[in-house]
N, C-alpha and C positions, 0 to 999 in steps of 0.2 A: 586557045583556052583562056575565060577569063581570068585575070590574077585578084589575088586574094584581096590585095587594096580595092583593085575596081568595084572587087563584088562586097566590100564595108561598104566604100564611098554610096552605092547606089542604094542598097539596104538602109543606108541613116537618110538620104535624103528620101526614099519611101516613106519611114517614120515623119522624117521632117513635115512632109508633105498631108501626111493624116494626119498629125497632132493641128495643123493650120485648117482643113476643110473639117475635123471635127469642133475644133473652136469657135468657127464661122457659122457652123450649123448651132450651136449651143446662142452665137449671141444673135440669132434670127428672133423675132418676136414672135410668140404662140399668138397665134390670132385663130378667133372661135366668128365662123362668119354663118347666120342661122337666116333662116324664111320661118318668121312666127305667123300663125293662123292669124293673125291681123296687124293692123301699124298703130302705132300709139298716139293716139289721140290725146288723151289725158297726160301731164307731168306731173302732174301734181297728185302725188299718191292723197292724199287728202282729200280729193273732189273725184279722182278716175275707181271705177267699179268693176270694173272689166279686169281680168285675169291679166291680161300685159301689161296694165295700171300696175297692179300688185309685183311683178316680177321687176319689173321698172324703180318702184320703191326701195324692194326689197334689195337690190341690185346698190342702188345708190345713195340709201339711209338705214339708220340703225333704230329700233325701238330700245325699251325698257327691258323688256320681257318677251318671249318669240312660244308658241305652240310650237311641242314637240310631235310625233309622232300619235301620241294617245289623249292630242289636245290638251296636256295639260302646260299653264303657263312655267317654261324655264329660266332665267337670268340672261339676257343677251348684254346689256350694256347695264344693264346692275350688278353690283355685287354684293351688299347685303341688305337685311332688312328687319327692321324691328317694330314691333306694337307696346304703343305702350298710352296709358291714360286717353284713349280718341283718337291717338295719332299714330300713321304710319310712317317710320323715317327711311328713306330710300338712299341708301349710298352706291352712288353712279361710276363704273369705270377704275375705282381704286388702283386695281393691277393692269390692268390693261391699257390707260391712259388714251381712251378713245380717241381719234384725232381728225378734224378736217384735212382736207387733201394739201392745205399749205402749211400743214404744220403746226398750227395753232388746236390747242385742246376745246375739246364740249364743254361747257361752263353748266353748271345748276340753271342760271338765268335759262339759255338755251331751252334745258331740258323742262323748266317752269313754261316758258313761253310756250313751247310746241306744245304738250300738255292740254295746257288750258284751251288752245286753237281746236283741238280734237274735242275736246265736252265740248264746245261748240258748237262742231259742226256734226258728227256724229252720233249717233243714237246712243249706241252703246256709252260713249263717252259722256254724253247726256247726265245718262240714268247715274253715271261716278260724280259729277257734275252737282246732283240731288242731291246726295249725301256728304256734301262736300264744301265745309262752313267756307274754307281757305286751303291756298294749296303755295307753300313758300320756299327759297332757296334759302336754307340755312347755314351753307355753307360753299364751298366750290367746287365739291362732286357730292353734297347732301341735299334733298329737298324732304319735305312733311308733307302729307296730305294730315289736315286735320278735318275728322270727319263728326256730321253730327249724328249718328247710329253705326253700328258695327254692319261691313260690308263685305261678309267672306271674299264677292266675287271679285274684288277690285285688280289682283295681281291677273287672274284672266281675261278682265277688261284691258288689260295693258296691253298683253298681247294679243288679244285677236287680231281674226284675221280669216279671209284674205282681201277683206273693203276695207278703206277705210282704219286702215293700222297707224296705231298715238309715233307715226314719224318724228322721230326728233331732228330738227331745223334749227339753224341758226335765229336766236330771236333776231337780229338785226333783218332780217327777210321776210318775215312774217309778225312783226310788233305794230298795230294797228292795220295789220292788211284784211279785208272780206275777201277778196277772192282770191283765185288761185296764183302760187310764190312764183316768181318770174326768173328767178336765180336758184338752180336746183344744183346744191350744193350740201354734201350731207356725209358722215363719218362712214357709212358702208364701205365693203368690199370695192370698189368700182368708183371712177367719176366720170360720171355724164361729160362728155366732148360737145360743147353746146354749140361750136363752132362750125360742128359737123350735122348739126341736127337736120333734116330735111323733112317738114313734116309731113305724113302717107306716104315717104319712102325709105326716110333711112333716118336710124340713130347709132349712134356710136359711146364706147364706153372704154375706159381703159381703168389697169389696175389703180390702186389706191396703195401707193408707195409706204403711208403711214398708218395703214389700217393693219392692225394687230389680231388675228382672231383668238376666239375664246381656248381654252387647252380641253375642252370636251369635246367628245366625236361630235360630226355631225346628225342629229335627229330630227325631221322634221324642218323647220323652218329656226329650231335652235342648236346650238353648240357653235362649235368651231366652222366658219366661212372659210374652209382652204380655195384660195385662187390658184387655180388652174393655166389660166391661162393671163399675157398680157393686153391684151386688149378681143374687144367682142364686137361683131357689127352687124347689126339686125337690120334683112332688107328687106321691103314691103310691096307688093304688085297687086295692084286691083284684078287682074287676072292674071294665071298662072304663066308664065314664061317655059318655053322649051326646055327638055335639063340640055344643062351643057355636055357637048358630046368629050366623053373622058374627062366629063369632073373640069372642065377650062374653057374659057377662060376665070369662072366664075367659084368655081371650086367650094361650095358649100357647105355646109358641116351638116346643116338638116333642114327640111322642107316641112312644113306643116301645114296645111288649110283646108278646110271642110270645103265637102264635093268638091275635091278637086284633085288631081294629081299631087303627087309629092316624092320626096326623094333622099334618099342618104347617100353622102360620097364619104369615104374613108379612105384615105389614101390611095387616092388615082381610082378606086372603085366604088363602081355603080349598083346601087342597087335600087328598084323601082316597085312600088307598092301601091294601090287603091285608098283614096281615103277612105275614113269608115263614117 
C-alpha cells in the first residue's frame, strides 16, 4: 500500500510538472498564419488599391482619424481638435504617446510631412489640398491646417478609406520622395519583418511592442486595435495547394481565393468549403 509521503511526494511533483508545461505553453508565441485571396504587391499603402494594400497599411500605420462602423470619421491617433478664425488645430497622440517600433515617438513633422504626401497623391486629399492655404507643425504633437473656406468634410477626408488612406510615415522616409517609401516602418498595431518579405509569397508581421491602443472598443476601422496575437504570416500560391492532411505540416488559420478551393483549420480541425 502506497504511504502517505510517497503519495505527497508524487502529487507535488504532478503539480510541479503542470505549473512548468502550462508556463511553456503560455511563453509559446500566438502566431495567426492566413492564405489571403492575393499576395501583396503594393507596400506602399499610398500607391496600393487593392483590399490587401489596405489591410497591409492598416496593419503596419496609423492615420489621424479611422471610419467607424457608420462611416463616420473617429479619432485614431488624434486627440483633440479645435476651429477657430480658418484654422483647424489638430492635437496628435496626447495620451497615447504614439510610438515607432524602436521607441521613439511620432513627431508633428512626421504627421505634417505624411499629410501633405496624401494631397498629393490622392484625389480626395487633393480636393483638402484646394482649400488649404498652409498646413504647419506648431508644435510636437500639434499641427494647423489653415484653410482658405470652411471645409465640413475635412476630418472624413482624414479618414477615408480603404485607398489610399493619409498614412502617417516617418518624414525622414518620404521628405522629397515621388514614389513609392522603401522602409515601411510605421506606429500601427504590427511591424512589417522586411527581412522576411518574399514577394508573391510571403510576408510577415509581428507585434508592436510599443504601440499602445485607443481605450474605445473596436468599431469599424476605429477605436481600440487589441493584438491578438504575436506575430502573423500571410502565404500566397498562384494556385491553390492541397489542404494539408490534419491541418500539418502547414497548419493554417484561413484559406481564401476566389474560384478556388479554400479552407479553415482550428485546432487540428478541418473544415473544407467552395468558394463563392
Amino acid at each position: 500500500m502506497m504511504r502517505a509521503a510517497d503519495l505527497s511526494r508524487r502529487l507535488l511533483l504532478a503539480v510541479l510538472f503542470g505549473v512548468i508545461a502550462n508556463a511553456a505553453a503560455m511563453a509559446q508565441p500566438k502566431v495567426l498564419r492566413v492564405v489571403p485571396q492575393s499576395d501583396i504587391a503594393v507596400l506602399d499603402p499610398m500607391f496600393g488599391t487593392a483590399w490587401i494594400s489596405m489591410i497591409h497599411g492598416e496593419m503596419v500605420y496609423e492615420s489621424l482619424f479611422a471610419w467607424d462602423t457608420m462611416l463616420q470619421p473617429q479619432p485614431e491617433m488624434a486627440g483633440s481638435w479645435s476651429v477657430f478664425a480658418g484654422r483647424i488645430r489638430l492635437e496628435h497622440h496626447p495620451a497615447r504617446r504614439a510610438a515607432l517600433p524602436d521607441g521613439s515617438p511620432v513627431s508633428s513633422n512626421d504627421v505634417v510631412a505624411s499629410t501633405r504626401r496624401w494631397m498629393s497623391i490622392d484625389q480626395v486629399g487633393a480636393r483638402v489640398a484646394g482649400v488649404t492655404a498652409a498646413l504647419t507643425a506648431t508644435g510636437p504633437n500639434t499641427i494647423e491646417f489653415h484653410l482658405t473656406r470652411p471645409y465640413p468634410g475635412l476630418l472624413s477626408s482624414l479618414a477615408a478609406a480603404p485607398a489610399r488612406f493619409a498614412a502617417v510615415m516617418r518624414a525622414k522616409d518620404i521628405e522629397g520622395l515621388t514614389g513609392q517609401v522603401s522602409e515601411i516602418v510605421g506606429s500601427g498595431p504590427f511591424r512589417f519583418v522586411a527581412s522576411e518579405f518574399v514577394a508573391g509569397h510571403q510576408s510577415v508581421y509581428v507585434k508592436n511592442e510599443n504601440y499602445v491602443p485607443r481605450s474605445e472598443p473596436p468599431d469599424g476601422l476605429s477605436g481600440g486595435r487589441m493584438v491578438k496575437f504575436d506575430r502573423v504570416e500571410c502565404m500566397s500560391f498562384r494556385t491553390p495547394p492541397p489542404p494539408p492532411p490534419r491541418c500539418r505540416p502547414a497548419r493554417w488559420t484561413s484559406w481564401s481565393a476566389r474560384r478556388s478551393t479554400r479552407w479553415t483549420c482550428w485546432r487540428g480541425k478541418r473544415t473544407y468549403a467552395s468558394a463563392s
